[in-house]
C-alpha positions as a Markdown table, in Angstrom:
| # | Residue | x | y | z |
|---|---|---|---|---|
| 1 | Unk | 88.1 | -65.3 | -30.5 |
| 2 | Unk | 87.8 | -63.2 | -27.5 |
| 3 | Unk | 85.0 | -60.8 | -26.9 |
| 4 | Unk | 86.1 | -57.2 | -26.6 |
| 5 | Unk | 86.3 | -55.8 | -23.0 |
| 6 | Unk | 84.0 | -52.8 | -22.5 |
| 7 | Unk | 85.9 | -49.8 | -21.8 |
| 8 | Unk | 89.0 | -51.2 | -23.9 |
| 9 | Unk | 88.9 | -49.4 | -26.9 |
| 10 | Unk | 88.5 | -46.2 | -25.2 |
| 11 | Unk | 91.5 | -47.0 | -22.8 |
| 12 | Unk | 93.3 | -47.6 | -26.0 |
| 13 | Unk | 92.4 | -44.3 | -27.6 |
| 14 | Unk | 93.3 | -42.4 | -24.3 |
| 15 | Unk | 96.5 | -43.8 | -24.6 |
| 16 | Unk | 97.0 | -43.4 | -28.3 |
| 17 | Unk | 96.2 | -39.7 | -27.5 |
| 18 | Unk | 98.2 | -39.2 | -24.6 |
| 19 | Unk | 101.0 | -40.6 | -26.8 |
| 20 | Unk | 100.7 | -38.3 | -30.0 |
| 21 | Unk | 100.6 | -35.4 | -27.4 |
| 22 | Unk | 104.0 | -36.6 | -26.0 |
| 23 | Unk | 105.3 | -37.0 | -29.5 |
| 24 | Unk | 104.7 | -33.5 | -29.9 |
| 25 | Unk | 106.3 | -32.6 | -27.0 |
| 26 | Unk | 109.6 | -34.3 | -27.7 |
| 27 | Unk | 109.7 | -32.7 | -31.0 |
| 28 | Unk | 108.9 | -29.1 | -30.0 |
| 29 | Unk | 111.8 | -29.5 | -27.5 |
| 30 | Unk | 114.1 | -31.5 | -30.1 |
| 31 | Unk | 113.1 | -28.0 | -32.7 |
| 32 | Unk | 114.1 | -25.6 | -29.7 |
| 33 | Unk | 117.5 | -27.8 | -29.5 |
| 34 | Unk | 118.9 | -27.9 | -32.8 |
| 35 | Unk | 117.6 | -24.3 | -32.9 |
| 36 | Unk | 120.4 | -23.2 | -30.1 |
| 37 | Unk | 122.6 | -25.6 | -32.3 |
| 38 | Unk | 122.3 | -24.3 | -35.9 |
| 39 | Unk | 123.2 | -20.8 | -34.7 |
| 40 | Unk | 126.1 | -21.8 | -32.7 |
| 41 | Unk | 127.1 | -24.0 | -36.1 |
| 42 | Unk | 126.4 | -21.6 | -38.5 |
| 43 | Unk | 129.9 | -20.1 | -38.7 |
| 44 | Unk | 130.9 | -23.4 | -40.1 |
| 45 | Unk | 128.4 | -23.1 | -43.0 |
| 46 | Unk | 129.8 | -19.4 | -43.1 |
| 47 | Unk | 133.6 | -20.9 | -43.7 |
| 48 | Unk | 132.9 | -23.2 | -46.1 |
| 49 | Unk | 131.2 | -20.3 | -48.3 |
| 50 | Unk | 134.6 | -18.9 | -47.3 |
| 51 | Unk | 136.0 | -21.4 | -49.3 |
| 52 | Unk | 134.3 | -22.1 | -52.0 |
| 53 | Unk | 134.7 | -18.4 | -52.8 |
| 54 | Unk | 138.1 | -18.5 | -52.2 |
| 55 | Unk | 138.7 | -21.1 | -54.6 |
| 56 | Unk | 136.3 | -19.8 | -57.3 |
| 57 | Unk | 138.6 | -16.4 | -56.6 |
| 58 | Unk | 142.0 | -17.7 | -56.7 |
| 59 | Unk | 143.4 | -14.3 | -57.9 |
| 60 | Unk | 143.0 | -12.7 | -54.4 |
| 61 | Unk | 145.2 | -15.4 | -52.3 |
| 62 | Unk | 148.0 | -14.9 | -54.8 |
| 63 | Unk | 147.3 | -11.2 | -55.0 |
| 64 | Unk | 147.7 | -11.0 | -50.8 |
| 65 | Unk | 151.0 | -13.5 | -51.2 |
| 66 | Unk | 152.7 | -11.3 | -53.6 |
| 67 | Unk | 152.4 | -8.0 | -51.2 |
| 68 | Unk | 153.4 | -10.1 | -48.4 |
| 69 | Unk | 156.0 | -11.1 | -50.2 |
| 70 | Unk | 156.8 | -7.6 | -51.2 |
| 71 | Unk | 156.0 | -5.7 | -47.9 |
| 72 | Unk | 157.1 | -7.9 | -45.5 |
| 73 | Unk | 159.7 | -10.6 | -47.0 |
| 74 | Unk | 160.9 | -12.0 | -43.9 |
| 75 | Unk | 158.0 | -12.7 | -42.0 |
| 76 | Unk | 156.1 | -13.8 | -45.4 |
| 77 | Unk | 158.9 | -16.4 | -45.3 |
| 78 | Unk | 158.7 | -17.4 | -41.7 |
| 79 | Unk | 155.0 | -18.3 | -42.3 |
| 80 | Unk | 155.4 | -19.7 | -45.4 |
| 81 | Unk | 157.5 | -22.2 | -43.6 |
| 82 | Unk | 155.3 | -22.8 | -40.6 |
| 83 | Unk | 152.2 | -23.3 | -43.1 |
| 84 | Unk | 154.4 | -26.1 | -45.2 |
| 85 | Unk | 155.4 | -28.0 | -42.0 |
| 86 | Unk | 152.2 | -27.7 | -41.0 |
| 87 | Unk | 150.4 | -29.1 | -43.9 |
| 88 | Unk | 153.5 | -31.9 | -44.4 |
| 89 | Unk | 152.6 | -32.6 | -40.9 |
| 90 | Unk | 148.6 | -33.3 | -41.5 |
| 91 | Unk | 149.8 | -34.9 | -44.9 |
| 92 | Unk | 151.5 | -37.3 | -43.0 |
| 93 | Unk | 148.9 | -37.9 | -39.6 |
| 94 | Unk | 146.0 | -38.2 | -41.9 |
| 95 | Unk | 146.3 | -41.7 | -43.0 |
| 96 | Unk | 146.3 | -42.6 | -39.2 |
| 97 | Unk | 143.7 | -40.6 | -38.3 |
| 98 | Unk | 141.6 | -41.9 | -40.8 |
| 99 | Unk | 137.9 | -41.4 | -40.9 |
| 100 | Unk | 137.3 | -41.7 | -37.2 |
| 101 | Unk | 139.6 | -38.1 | -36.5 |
| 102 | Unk | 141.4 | -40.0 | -33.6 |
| 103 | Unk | 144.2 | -41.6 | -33.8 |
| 104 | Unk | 143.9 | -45.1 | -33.3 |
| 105 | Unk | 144.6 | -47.0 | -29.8 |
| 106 | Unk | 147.3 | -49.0 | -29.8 |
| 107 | Unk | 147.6 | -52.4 | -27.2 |
């Protein structure tokens, strides 16, 4: 077994210092980051509240169909039909998309 160098532990406690200041550092700056992020996020959070209310409230979709329907016929139709395709067409794209969201590279 090796005697301990003088000055060794205390070199090694400088460093362990100098390191837990560091570590603070990084996380103050990583808090400040995801700070800017969650607010510029938050409307996501904000739609799916959307939703869930939505479908809890099911009576207010319908509700807004039917005087669509009533009111304006035509273009109630018109987007009716764009909104079908549209969901046909995800229907169809999401078993290629899969998890990932991309579509996969072909070779």
């Amino acid at each position: 077994m090796k005697p301990p160098r003088p000055g060794r532990d205390t070199e090694l406690a400088l460093r362990q210092q100098l390191l837990v200041l560091r570590s603070a550092e990084l996380r103050a700056a990583l808090g400040a980051e995801l700070e800017t992020w969650q607010t510029r996020l938050s409307w996501i959070e904000r739609l799916q509240q959307g939703v869930v209310w939505l479908r809890a409230h099911p009576e207010w979709p319908a509700g807004v169909l039917v005087a669509a329907l009533v009111l304006r016929p035509r273009r109630a139709l018109r987007w009716g039909l764009r909104l079908w395709s549209g969901w046909r067409l995800w229907r169809q794209l999401s078993p290629l998309i899969g998890a990932t969201g991309q579509l996969p590279k072909r070779i």
